[in-house]
Backbone bond lengths (Angstrom), bond angles and torsions (degrees), N, CA, C in turn:
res aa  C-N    CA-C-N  psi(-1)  N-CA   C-N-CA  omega(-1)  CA-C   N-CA-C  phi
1 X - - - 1.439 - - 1.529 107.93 -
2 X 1.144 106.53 143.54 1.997 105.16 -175.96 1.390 100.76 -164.99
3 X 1.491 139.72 145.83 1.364 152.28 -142.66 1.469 81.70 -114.38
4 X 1.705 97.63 152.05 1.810 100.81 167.28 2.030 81.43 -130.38
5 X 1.310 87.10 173.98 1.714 95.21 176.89 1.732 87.48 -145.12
6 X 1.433 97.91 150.88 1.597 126.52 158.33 1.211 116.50 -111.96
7 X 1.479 104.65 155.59 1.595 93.62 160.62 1.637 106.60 -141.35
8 X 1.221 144.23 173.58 1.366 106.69 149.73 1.897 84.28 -169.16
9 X 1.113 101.11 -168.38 1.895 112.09 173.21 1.272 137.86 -119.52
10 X 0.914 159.31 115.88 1.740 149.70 151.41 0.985 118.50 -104.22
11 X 1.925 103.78 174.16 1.478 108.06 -168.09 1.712 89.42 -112.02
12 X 1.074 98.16 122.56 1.805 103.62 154.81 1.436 132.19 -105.24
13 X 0.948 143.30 110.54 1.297 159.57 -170.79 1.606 93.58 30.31
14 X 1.671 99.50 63.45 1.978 122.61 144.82 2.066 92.14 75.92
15 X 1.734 106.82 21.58 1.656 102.05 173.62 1.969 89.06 -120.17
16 X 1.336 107.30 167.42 1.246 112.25 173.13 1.596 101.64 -120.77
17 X 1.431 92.99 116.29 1.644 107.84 174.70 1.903 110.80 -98.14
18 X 1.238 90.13 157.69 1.644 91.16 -171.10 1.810 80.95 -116.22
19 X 1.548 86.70 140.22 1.572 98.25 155.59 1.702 111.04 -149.55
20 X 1.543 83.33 134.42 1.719 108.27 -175.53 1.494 101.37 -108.83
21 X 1.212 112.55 132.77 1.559 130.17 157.14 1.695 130.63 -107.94
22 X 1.337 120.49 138.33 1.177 112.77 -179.99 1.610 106.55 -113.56
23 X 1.264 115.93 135.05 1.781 120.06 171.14 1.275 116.42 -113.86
24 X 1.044 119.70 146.00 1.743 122.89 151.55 1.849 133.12 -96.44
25 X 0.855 97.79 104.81 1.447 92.99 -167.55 1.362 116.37 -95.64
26 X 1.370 145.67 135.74 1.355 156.45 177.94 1.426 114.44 -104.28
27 X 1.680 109.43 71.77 1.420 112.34 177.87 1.214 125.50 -53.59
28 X 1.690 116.32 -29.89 2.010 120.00 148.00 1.250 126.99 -40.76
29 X 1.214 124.26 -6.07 1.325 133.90 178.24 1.172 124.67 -126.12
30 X 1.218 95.77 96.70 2.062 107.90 -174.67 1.292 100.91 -63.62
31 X 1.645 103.97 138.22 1.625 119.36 171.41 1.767 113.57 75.93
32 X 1.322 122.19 -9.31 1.554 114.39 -149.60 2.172 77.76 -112.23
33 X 1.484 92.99 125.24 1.978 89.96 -170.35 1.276 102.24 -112.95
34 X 1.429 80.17 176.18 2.199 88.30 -156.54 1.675 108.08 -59.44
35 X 1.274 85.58 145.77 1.945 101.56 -168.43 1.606 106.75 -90.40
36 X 1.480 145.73 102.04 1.164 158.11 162.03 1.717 101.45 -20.63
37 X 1.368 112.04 94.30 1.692 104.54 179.67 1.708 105.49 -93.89
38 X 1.584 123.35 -32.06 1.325 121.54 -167.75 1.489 102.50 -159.23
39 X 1.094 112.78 147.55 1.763 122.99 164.56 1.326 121.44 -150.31
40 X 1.141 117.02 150.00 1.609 129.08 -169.81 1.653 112.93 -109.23
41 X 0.668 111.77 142.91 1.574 119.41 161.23 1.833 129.16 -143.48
42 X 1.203 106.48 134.45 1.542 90.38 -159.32 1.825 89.84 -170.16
43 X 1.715 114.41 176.83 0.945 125.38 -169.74 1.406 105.07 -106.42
44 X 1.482 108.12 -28.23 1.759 122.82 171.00 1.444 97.54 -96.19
45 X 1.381 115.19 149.46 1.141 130.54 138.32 1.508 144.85 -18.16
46 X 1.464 101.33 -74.67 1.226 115.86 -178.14 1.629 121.77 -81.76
47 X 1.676 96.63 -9.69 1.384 112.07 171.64 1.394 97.94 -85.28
48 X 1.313 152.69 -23.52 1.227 154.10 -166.77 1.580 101.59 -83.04
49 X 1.562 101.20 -65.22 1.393 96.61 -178.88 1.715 118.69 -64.42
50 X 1.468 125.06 -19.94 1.447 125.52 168.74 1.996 112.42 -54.78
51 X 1.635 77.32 -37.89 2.170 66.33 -173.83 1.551 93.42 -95.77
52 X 1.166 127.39 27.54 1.770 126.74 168.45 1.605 101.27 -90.48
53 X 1.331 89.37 -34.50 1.613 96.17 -169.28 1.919 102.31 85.40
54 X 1.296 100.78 36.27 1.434 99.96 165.57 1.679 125.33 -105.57
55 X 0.953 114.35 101.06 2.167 111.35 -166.86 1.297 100.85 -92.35
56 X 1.373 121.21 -31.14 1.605 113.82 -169.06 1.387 125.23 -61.03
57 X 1.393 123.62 100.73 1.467 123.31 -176.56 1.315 125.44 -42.45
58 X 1.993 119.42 -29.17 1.273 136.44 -169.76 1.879 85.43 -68.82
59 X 1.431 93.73 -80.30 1.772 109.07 173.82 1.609 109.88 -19.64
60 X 1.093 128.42 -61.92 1.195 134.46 -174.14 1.573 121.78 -71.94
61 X 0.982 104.12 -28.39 1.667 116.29 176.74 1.320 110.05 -91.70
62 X 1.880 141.76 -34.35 1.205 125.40 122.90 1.446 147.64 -52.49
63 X 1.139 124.78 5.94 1.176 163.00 138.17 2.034 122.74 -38.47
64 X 1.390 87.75 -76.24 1.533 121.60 167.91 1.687 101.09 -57.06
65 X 1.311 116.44 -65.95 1.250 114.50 -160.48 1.654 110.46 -69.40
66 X 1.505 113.08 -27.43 1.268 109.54 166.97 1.438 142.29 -64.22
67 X 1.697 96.18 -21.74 1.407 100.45 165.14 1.759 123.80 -80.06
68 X 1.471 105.14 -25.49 1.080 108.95 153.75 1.728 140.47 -50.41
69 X 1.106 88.28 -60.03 1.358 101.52 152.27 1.545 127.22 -16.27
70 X 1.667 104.58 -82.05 1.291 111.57 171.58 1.242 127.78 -73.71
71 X 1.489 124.12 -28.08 1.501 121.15 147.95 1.432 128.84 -12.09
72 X 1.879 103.14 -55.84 1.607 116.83 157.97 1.680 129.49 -70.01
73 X 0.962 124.68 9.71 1.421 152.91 178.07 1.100 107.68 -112.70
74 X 1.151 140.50 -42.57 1.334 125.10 -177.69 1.424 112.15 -65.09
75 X 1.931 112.54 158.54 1.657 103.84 174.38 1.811 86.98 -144.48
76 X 0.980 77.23 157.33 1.686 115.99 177.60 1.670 116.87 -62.84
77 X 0.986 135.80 122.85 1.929 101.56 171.81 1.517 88.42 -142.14
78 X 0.858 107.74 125.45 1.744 124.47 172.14 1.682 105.55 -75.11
79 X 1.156 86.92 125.30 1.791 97.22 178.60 2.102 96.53 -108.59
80 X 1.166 102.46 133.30 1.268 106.28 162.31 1.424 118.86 -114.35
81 X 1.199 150.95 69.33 0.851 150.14 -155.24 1.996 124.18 -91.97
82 X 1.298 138.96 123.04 1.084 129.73 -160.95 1.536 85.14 -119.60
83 X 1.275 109.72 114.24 2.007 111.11 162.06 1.245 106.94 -104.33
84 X 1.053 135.03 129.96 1.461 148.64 126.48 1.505 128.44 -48.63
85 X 1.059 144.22 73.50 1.530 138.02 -166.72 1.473 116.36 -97.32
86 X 1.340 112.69 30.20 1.651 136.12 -172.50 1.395 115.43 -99.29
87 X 1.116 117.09 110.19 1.937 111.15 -169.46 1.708 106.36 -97.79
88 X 0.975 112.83 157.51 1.592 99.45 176.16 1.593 102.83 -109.62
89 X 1.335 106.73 150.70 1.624 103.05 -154.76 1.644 79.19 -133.85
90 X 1.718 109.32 146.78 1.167 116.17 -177.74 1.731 107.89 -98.94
């Protein structure tokens, strides 16, 4: 049995909330996937990871850096889109 953690970000109505998850995973057990034990959500960090039930500073500071991480990974793609929703009627 061994814990995995997430972390990642969104925007909710134009604020950026952090949400952390904690799993348990049972690598002795083929096919059976990690079970959702706790998750946080919050506008701080460390308030996110408190209701995750995450204390470990190591945990938390790889944690942090991972959302960073992908922050720089993300890309942009501009959609231009022209709809027409006009039928022609005989």
């Amino acid at each position: 049995m061994e814990s995995i953690y997430t972390a990642y970000t969104k925007l909710v109505d134009d604020k950026k909330y952090f949400f952390v998850k904690r799993f348990t995973e049972y690598p002795e057990l083929k096919g059976v996937p990690p079970i959702l034990e706790s998750y946080g959500m919050h506008t701080d960090f460390e308030k996110a990871c408190k209701i995750a039930g995450v204390s470990d500073p190591k945990i938390k500071e790889q944690l942090l850096q991972s959302i960073e991480e992908n922050a720089h990974h993300a890309k942009i793609i501009e959609l231009n889109l022209n709809i027409n929703n006009k039928r022609k009627t005989n």
